[in-house]
N, C-alpha and C positions, 0 to 999 in steps of 0.2 A: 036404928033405922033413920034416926035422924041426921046423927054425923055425916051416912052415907047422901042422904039428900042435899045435905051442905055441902058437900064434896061434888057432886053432881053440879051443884050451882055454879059454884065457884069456879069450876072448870070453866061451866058453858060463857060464862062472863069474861074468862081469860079468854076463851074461843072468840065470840065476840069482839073485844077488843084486839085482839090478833088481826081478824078478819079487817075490820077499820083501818087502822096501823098500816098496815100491810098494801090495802087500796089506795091507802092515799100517798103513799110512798110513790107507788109503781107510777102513780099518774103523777107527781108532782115533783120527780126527779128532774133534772135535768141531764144526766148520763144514760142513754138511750141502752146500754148494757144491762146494768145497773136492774134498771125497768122490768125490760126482759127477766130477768133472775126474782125478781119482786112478784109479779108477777104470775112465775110457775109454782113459786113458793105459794101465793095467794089461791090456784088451784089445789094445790096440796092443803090447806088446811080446809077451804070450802070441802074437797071431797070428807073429810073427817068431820067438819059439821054434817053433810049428810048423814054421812054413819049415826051421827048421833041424836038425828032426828027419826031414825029408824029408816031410813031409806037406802039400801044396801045396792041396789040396783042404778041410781041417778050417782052414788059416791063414786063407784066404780068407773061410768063414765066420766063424771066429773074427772076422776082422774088421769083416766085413760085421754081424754080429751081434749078439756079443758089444760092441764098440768102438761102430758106429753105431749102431744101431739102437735097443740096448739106452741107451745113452747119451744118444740125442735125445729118446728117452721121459721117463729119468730128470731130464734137464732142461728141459723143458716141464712137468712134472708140479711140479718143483722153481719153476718160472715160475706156475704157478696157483696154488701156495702162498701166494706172497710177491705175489699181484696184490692191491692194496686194492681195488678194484670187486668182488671178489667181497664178495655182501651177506648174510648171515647173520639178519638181523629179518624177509625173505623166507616163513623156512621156517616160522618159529610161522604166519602167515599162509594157510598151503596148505591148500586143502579135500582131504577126500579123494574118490576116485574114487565116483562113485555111480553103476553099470551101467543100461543104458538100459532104459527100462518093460518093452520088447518081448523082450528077455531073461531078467526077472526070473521069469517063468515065467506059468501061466493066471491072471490076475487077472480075475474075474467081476462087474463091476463092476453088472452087471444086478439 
C-alpha cells in the first residue's frame, strides 16, 4: 500500500510540475503558434488533474472546453492572422451606411 501512495505522489508532483512548465511556457514564448499549441496541451493536462482530483464532470469540460474549443478558436483566429488574401486597401474604400428615404423620417417634398 505504500509503494502505491508513493506512486500516487510522484505522479501528482510530475502533474504539478507539468502544469507549471507548461503555463509558463504558453505565456512567456514569444511565437504566438507556439503559444497556442502550449497552451491546448496545458488544457489537456489540467483536465487530467481534474480526474485526479476526483472531479470527472469539471475534467470533461476542462477538456472539452478549455483544450478544444477554446483551442480551435485560438487557432483559426491565429489562421486569419497569417492569411495573405486578407486585403486591407478594402476598407479606405467602404461607403458608409445611408438609412433608407422611408426611414429617415416625414420629408415633404410638396
Amino acid at each position: 500500500m505504500e509503494t502505491l501512495s508513493l506512486l500516487y505522489w510522484g505522479f501528482d508532483s510530475l502533474l504539478v510540475t507539468g502544469l507549471f512548465y507548461l503555463a509558463w511556457q504558453a505565456l512567456a514564448s514569444p511565437d504566438m503558434f507556439k503559444s497556442i499549441v502550449l497552451f491546448i496541451s496545458f488544457g489537456l493536462l489540467m483536465a487530467l488533474a481534474w480526474v485526479r482530483l476526483n472531479a470527472p464532470d469539471i475534467a470533461l469540460a476542462e477538456a472539452a472546453i478549455g483544450a478544444g474549443l477554446t483551442g480551435a478558436l485560438l487557432l483559426a483566429a491565429y489562421a486569419r492572422l497569417k492569411d495573405p488574401r486578407v486585403d486591407e486597401s478594402n476598407s479606405e474604400e467602404a461607403q458608409p451606411i445611408i438609412p433608407h428615404k422611408s426611414i429617415e423620417g416625414d420629408t415633404n417634398d410638396e
